[in-house]
N, C-alpha and C positions, 0 to 999 in steps of 0.2 A: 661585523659592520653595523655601527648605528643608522636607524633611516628611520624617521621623523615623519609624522605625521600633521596634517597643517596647522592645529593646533600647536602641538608640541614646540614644530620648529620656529612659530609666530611668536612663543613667552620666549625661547632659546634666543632672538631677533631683538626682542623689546619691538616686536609691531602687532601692530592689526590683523587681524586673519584676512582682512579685502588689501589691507595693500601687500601683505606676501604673498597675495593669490596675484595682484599686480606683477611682481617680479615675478615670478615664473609662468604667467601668460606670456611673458615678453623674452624669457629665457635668460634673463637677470643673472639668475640661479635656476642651474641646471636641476630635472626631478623627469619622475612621471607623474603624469596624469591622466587618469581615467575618467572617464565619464561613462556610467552607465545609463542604457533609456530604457524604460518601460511604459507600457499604455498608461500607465499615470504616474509617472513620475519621472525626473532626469535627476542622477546622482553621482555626486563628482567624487575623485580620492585622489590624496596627496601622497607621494612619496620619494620623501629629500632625504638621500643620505647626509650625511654631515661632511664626509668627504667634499661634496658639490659645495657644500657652503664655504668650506673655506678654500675650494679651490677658486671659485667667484670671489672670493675674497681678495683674494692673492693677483688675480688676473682684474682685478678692476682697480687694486690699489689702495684697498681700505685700510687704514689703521683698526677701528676696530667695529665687528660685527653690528651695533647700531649704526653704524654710517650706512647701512642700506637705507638708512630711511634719509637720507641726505644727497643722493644721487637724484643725477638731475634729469628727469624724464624723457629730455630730448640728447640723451649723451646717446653717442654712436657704439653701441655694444659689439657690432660687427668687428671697429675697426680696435674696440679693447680687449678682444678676446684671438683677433690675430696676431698669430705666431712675427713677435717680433728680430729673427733672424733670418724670416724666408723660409720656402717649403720645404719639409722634409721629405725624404721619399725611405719607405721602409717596404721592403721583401719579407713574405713568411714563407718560408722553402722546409722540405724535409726529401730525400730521396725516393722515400717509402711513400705508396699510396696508403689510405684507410687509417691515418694518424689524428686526423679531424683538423686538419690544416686548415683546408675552406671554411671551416665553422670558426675558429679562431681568428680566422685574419677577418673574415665579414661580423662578425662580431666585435670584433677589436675597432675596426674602420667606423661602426654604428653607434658604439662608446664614444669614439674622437666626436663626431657630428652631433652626440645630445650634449656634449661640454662646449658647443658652439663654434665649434673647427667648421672650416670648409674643408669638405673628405671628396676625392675622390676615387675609387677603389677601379683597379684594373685588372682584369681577367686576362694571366697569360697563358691557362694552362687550357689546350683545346676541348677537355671534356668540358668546359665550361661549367664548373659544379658553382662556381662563385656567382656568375650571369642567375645562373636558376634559382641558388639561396633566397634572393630577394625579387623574384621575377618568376613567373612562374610561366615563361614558357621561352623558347626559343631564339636567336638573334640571327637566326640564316641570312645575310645579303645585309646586318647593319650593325655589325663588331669590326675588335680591332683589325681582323682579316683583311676587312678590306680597306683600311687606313694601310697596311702594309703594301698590299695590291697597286694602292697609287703612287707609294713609292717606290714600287720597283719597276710601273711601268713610266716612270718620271711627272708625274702628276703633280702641281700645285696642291701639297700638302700645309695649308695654314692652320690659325685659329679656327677660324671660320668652318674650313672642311670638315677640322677633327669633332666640333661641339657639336656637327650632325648627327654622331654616331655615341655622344654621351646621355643616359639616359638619368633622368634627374628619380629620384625612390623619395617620397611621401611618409615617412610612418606615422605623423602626426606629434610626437614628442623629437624629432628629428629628421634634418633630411640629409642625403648625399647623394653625391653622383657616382654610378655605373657607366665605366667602360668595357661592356662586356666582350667575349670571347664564341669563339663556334668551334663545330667541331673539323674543321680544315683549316685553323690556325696555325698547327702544327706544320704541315705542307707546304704551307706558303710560307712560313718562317723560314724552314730550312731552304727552299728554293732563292730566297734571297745571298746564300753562298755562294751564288754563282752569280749574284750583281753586280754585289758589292766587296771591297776591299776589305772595308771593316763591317759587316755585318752586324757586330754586337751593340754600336752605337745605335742603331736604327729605333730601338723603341725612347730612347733618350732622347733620339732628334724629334718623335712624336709628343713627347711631355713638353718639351720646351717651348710652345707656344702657348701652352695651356697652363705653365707649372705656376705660375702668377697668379692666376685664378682661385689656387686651394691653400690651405696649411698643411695638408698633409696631402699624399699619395702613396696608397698601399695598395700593394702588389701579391699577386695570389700567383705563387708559379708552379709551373706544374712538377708532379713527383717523379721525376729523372732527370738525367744530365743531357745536355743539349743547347741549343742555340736560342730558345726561348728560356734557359735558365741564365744563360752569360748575360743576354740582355737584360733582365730585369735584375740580375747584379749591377751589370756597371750602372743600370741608370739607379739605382739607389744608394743612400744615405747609408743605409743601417739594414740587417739583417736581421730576424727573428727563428728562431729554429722552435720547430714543432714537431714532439715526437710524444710515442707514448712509450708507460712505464712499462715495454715489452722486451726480451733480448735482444731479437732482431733489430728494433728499431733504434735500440741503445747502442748495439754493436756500428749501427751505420752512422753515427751523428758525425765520428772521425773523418769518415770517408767524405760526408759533405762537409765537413770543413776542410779538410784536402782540396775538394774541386772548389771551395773557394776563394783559397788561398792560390790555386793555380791560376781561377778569371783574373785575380788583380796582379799576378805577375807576366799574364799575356799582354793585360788590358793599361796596366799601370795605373787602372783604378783604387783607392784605399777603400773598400766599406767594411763597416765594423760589425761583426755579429755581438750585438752585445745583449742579447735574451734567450733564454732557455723556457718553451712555455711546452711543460709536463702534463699531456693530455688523458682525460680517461682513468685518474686515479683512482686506483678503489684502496677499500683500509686491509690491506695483507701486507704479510712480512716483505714477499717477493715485491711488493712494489717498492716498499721503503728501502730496498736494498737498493734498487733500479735507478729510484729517487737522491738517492746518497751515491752512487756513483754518477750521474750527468751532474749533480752539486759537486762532485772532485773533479770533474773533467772541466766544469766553468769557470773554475780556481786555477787549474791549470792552463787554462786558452783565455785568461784573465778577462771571462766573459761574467759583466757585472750584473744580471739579472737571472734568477732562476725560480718560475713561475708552476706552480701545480693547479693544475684543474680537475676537480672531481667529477667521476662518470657518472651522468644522468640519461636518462631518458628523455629528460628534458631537454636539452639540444637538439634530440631529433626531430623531439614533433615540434617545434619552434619551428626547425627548419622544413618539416612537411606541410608548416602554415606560411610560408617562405616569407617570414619576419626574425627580427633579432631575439635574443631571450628575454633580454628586458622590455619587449613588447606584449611578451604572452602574457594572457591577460592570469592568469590562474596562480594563486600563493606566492602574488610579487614580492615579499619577504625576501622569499627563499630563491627566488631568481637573483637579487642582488648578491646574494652570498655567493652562490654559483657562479656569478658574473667579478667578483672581485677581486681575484687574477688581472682579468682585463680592465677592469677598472682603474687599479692599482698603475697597471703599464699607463694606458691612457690618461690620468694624472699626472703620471712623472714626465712623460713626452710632452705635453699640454703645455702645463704649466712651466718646464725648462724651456719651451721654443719662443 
């Protein structure tokens, strides 16, 4: 992955270093940016992969790369970088716990949001590990728990009610909203089988007043089969499967794709799995075997995307500083590289909506 630095990407531009520092104060074109302080001094860093450039590119409609300097200051970047077919809604499911699911969807969601998506990520699964990635404490009394609560005790569930309980995340190169989760989500989910008819529309009826609001909604479900997994099937688009280059976890990918081919023959809902994202790679033989067979199994379930991500350390303490990776502040290089799996997806989703 090429990533540029302000100079570099300003002669690649044919601009000024002040005014490609203009486009990306304003998120023009997507980057990070640092700034460091010290008692005597404040010092900034630039870092534009090239990918963002021509995704900006594509999403604003340039012929060709100097036409940044011909955009019109007062153009509405909001309304050129929204998804022009409607919101997507995408599930990252695995059956297995400890595949690094929650880091890959809340990662993935954070990517959508620094390419200027409106994200909203939702926590279906009651350990709430997605809530805490970017939050560092607790949602007892103000999750989707009790969005569900008011619809089974018949509550006036609107807009209005649900944005009570979404919580807006800051990073400073990016923002999204958190719909987070608790840990009696699960309880109340299931209790809703005895309310309702169809219980599995219920978290669909909860997006639909909000789903206007974002380009994307992704969905973090939790690692077993259940009532909180059929939901956040039918109310989505697209699936993403996350597993790692383990037997176990390879052995089970069929079987979640079984129970997903069962929701949409209950539900008569279509959603397409169409991503394989391979977590925790490391360079052994045994992975690349692991790796070559879910690449045969995505050729055979004509599943178009098959994504590898390399085991770091680095994801974890990202996530014990409960920020994204491309936040950490430490060998931003080399976090892009690590992050370009999801980058990768988050382009191609982006830019096709």
């Amino acid at each position: 992955m090429e990533i540029y630095k302000l100079a570099e990407a300003a002669s690649r531009l044919h601009l000024s270093a002040n005014s490609l520092k203009s486009l990306l104060a304003n998120r023009t074109i997507p980057s990070i940016i640092r700034t460091t302080k010290t008692t005597k001094s404040t010092h900034t860093s630039y870092y534009i992969p090239e990918a963002f450039i021509a995704y900006a590119e594509k999403a604003l409609k340039l012929k060709e790369r100097f036409d940044f300097t011909r955009l019109e200051s007062e153009q509405d970047y909001t309304e050129a970088f929204a998804n022009k077919n409607g919101t997507q809604v995408i599930s990252f499911s695995n059956l297995k716990g400890g595949v690094g699911k929650t880091s890959i969807s809340a990662n993935f969601a954070y990517t959508l949001a620094l390419l200027n998506k409106r994200v909203l990520l939702v926590d279906m699964d009651s350990q709430a590990n997605s809530s805490r990635y970017f939050a560092n404490r607790y949602f007892s009394g103000e999750s989707i728990k009790d969005i569900f609560d008011a619809i089974i005790h018949k509550k006036k569930v609107d807009a209005e009610f649900i944005n009570r309980y979404i919580k807006k995340i800051d990073f400073g190169n990016a923002t999204l909203d958190l719909l987070p989760s608790e840990l009696s989500l699960g309880r109340v989910v299931e209790f809703s089988r005895a309310v309702f008819t169809m219980p599995h529309k219920k978290l669909n009826d909860i997006l639909k007043p909000i789903k206007a609001n974002y380009d994307f909604i992704i969905i973090d479900t939790p690692p077993t089969t259940g009532l909180s997994l059929h939901m956040s099937i039918f109310a989505s688009d697209k699936v993403s499967i996350v597993t790692d280059a383990e037997d176990f976890s390879v052995n089970g990918l069929n079987e979640l794709a079984t129970e997903i081919q069962e929701i949409e023959d209950e539900t008569e809902h279509v959603v397409a799995v169409d991503s394989f994202f391979i977590n925790k790679v490391k360079k052994s033989n045994i992975h690349q075997v692991y790796i070559e067979a879910i690449a045969a199994l995505a050729i055979e379930q004509k599943i178009e995307h098959v994504y590898t991500v390399s085991d770091s350390v680095r994801f974890k303490e990202a996530q014990n500083l409960h920020i994204p990776l491309l936040e950490y502040k430490n060998e931003q290089e080399k976090k892009f590289v690590l992050s370009e799996s999801l980058i990768d997806y988050a382009i191609e989703k982006a830019a096709g909506a």
